[in-house]
N, C-alpha and C positions, 0 to 999 in steps of 0.2 A: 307515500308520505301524505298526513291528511293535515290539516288546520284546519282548527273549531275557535270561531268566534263567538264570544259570549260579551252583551250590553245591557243586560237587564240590571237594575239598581236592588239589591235587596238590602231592605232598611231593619239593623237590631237592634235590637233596645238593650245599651250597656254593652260595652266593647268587650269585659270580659267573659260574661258569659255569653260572647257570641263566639268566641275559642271556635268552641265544640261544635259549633249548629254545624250542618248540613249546606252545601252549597246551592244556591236557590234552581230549580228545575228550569226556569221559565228561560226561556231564550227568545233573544231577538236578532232576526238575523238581517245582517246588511243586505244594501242593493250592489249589486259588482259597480265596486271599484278599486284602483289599485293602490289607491294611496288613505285607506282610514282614518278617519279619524274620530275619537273620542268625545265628549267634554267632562269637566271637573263633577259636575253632576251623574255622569252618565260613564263610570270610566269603561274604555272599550281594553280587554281581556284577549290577547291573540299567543295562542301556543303554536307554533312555528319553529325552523329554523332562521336563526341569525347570525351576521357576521363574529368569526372572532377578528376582534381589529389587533392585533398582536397581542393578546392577554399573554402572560408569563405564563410557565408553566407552574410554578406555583400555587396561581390563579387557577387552573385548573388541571389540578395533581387529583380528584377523584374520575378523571373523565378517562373513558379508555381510549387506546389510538385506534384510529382508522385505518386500514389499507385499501388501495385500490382490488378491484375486481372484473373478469373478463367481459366482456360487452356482450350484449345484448342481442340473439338476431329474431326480431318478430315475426319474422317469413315462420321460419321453423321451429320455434320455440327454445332451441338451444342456445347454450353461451358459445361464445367466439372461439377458439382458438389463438386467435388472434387477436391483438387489442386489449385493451383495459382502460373502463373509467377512474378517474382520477380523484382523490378525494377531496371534500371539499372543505376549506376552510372555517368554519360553521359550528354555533353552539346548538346541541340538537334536541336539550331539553329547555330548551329556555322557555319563559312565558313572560311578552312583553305587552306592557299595559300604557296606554296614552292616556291624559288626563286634558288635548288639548295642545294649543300650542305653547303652554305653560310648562310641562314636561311629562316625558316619555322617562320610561326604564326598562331594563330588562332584568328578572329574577333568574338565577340560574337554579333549577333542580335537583339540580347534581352534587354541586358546589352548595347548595343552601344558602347564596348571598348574594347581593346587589351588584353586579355589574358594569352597567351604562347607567349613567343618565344625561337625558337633553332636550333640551327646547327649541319649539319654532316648527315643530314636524313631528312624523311617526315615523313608519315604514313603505317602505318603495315599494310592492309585491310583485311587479314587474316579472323579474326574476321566475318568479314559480307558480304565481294566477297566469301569466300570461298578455300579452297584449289584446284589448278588446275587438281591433281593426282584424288583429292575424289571426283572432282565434288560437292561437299556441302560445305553448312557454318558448322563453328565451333558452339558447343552446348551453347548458350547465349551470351550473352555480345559484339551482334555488335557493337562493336565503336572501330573507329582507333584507331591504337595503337601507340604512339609516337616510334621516331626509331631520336637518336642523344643526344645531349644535350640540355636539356632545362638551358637555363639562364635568361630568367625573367617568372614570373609568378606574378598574379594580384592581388596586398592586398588592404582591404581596403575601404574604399568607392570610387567613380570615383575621380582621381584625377583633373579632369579640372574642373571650376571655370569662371564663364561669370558673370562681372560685380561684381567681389568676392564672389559671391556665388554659393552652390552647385547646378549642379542638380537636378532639381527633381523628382518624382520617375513616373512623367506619361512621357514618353521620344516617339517617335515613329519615327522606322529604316525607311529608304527611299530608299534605294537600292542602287545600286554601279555602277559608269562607269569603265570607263575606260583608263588612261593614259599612253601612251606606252606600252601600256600589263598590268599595273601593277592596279589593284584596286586602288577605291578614294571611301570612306563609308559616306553615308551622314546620318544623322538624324536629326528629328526637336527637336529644345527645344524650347518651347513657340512657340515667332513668329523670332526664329532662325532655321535655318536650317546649324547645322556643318559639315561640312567635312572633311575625314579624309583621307592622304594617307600614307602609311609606305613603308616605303626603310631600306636597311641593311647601317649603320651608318658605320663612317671613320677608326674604330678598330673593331678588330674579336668579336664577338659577342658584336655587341650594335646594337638600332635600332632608327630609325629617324622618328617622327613622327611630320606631317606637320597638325596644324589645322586651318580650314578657317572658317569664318561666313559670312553670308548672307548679315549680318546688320553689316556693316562696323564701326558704331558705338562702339560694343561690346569691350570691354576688356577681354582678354583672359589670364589664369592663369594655371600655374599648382601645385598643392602640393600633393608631396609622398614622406610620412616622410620614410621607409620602399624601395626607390630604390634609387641609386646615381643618380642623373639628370642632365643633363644642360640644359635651357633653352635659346634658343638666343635673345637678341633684338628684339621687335615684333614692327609691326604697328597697330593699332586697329584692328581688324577684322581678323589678322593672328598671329600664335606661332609655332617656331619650338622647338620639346623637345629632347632630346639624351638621353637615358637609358640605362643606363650600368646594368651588371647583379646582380641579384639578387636573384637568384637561382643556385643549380649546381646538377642536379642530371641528371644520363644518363638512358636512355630508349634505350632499345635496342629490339622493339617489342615483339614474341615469345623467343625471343633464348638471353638468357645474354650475354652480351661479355667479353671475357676475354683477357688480353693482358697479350702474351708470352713474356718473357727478355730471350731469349738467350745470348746477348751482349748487355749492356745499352748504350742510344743511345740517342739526341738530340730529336730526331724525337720521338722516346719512351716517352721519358721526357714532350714532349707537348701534346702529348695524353693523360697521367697520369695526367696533370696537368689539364686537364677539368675534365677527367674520377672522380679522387677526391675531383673535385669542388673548385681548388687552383683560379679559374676564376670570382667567388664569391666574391673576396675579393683583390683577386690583377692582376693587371692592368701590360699589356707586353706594352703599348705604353706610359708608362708618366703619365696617369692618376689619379686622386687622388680616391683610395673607401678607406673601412673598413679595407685596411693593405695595409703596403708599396708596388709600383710598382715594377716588377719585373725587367723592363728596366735599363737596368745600374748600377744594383746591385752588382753584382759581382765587386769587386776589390774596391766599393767605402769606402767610409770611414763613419761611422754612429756613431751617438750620440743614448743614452739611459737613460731611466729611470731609477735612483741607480746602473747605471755601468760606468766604464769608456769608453770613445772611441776605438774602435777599426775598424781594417779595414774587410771588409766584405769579408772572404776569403772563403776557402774551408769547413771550420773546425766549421766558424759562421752559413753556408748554412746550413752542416749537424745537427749542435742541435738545429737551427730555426726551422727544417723540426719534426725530430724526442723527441724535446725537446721545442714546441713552448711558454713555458712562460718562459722562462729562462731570456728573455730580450724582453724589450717591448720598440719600439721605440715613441719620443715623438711625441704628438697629437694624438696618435691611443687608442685604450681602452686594456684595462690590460686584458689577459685569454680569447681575444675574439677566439683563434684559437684554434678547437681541438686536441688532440690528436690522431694520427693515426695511425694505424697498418701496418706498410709497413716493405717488406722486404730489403737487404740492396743494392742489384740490382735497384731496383724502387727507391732509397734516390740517388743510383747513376746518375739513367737518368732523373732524377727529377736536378739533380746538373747540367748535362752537358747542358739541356734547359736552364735554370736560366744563366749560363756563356754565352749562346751565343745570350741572349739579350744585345746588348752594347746600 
């Protein structure tokens, strides 16, 4: 199993006829280390194995199954008789690209569509480069390890739609240019050939996904009942989509992380507030998902469901946080927020974030 990094920026002039071009020769190769990272200017391109973090089979109904196989003996060159390695839980054509700690993705190959995405990290390689001290890989389960927060992940069937209908399940990838550094994924479908390119969208974790068709004719759709989306005004043959999240869970390679409160703190507070997945569901910039925005919350005045009005002060923060059905605002769904265990340091810098979004 090999991984080929690729960071060299090649710059086109005009995104669509850079479809077609060629993927730039020049390579730049990292210094060993296990944990990469990219920047927005400079995206860093890794083909590898990566975690499947439970994707539906849905999600991946073009991939074949694995089985194990008998082990290995390198005295002798033969298989085992005995024994068998185990297979690994692992996407094996994926190609994940970091932008930074602003966000990471992973493109599936196979599948033809977006996967993960997350921020704050890349990948662990731990795993399959090896420890630098030991000189060896760890004992199985080469594949990156996610390092940040994941905020979307893939449910589902493919959400796009050419001509109101699904894809179908014989799809074939066509490889990737290059736009100012940044990947453009092509695939045929039929006698389409789409393209796809992702950018980190206008609020912290969202992402932008640009699709083209060959056949200018085509109408292009998106539906995912299952992530909040915007779609913008399209012309035939192009659609741009915005994904906000739809996951929250942090990854933090080998080693958990754990955040200290010595003094609760705004800065604390926004950390908390991915780390616990509050990112899931509510929006720091105005946006509308599955619970009210966090923007402007503080001090406003809110209506409820079987309550009377009141103003959204200190006191409404703390039993939303630690008492979250207590009041359900209208339009949103009743008990959709669980209950958490926090202590009352974490409800504090959890408070002082939420005030210093005006």
């Amino acid at each position: 199993m090999k991984c080929v990094i690729y960071t060299s920026a090649a710059l086109v002039v005009g995104f669509l006829s850079s479809l077609s071009a060629e993927m730039t020769p020049d390579v730049d190769f990292l210094s060993y280390t296990n944990r990469p990272m990219g920047t927005m200017d400079k995206p860093l391109v890794l083909r590898c194995f990566v975690q499947n973090l439970g994707l539906s089979t849905n999600v991946t109904a073009r991939h074949a199954t694995g089985h194990s196989s008998p082990k290995y003996n390198p005295r002798d060159g033969l298989l085992s008789s005995s024994g068998s390695y185990k297979t690994m839980s692992a996407i094996p054509a994926a190609i994940s690209v970091n932008l930074g700690k602003t966000v990471s993705y992973v493109w599936d190959t196979t599948e033809c569509r977006l996967l993960y995405a997350w921020s704050g990290g890349f990948l662990d390689m731990t795993p399959h480069w090896g420890e630098p001290k030991r000189g060896r890989r760890t004992d199985g389960g080469y594949t990156g390890r996610l390092v940040g927060q994941l905020f979307y992940k893939a449910v589902g069937v493919d959400p796009l739609r050419i001509n109101g209908k699904a894809l179908p399940h014989k799809i074939r990838y066509a490889g990737h240019s290059r736009v100012e550094g940044h990947p453009v994924f092509r695939y045929e479908v039929g006698e389409s050939v789409i393209s796809v390119g992702i950018r980190p969208g206008p609020s912290p974790q969202t992402v932008e996904l640009s699709y083209f068709s060959s056949r200018t004719s085509d109408v292009l759709t998106y539906i995912d009942p299952k992530t909040p989306t915007e779609v913008s005004p399209s012309k035939k043959g192009r659609m741009t989509v915005l994904l906000r999240p739809n996951s929250a869970t942090q990854y933090t390679g080998f080693k958990k992380q754990v955040i200290k409160i010595d003094e609760p703190s705004a800065e604390i507070g926004e950390k908390l507030y991915t780390s616990f997945g509050c990112i899931a569901c509510h929006t720091t910039d105005g946006g509308k998902n599955h619970g009210p925005s966090f923007k402007g919350l503080f001090g406003s005045t809110r209506d409820f469901k079987g309550a009377p009005r009141l103003v959204a002060d200190e006191a409404y923060i703390r039993e939303s946080i630690t008492n979250p059905t207590a009041k359900t605002a209208p339009g949103y769904p009743e008990a959709m927020m669980p209950p958490y265990q926090i202590d009352s340091k974490q409800v504090d810098a959890l408070l002082l974030y939420i005030q210093s979004l005006k």
